[in-house]
N, C-alpha and C positions, 0 to 999 in steps of 0.2 A: 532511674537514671535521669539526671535533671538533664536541658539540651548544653549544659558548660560541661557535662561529663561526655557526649557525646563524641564519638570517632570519624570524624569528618574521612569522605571518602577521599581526599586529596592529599590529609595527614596518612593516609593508611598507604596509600601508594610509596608516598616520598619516604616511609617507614621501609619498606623494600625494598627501596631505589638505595636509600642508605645502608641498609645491609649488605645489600648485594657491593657497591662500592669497596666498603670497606673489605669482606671476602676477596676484594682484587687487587687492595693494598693499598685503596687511595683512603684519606680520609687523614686527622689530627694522630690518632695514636697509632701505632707502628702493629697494628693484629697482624696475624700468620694470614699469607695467603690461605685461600681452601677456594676454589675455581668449582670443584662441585656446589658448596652452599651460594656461594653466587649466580652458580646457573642455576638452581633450584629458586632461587630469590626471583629472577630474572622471570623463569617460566609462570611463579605465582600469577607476578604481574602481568604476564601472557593470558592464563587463567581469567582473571578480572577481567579483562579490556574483551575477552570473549564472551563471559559469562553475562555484561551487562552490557553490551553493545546493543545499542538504541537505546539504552534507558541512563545514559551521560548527558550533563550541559557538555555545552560547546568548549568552555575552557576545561574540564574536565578529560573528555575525549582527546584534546590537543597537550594534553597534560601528558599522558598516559602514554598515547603515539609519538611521543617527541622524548621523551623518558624511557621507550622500550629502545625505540634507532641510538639512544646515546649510550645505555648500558650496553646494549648489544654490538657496538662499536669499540666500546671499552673493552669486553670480555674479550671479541676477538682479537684487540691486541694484547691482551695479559696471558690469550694462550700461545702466544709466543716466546 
């Protein structure tokens, strides 16, 4: 894998943050809600920020903590 094939850990986040998103009906194209695959998205991303916590840059860490309080503020207004 050359490093332009590479999966930046920042792209992989935002790849989850975008799923999850969309699972709650925000996003360009009109997908069916599904509130479980969006929580399950949501938890990944809980998963990650635990699993590597101390081994994040600075923007990274604030990436992830500020992307979990915004989904997780979304989710609980779409379970309304």
């Amino acid at each position: 894998m050359s490093s332009e094939e590479k999966v930046e850990f920042t792209a992989l986040v935002l790849g989850f943050c975008s799923a999850s998103l969309s699972y709650m009906g925000f996003g360009d194209h009109q997908a069916t809600k599904n509130l479980a695959l969006a929580k399950q998205n949501i938890d990944i991303i809980a998963l990650l920020q635990e699993k590597t916590r101390g081994n994040l840059t600075q923007e990274e860490s604030t990436l992830i903590t500020e992307a979990l309080a915004d989904l997780r503020a979304k989710y609980s207004e779409a379970q309304k």
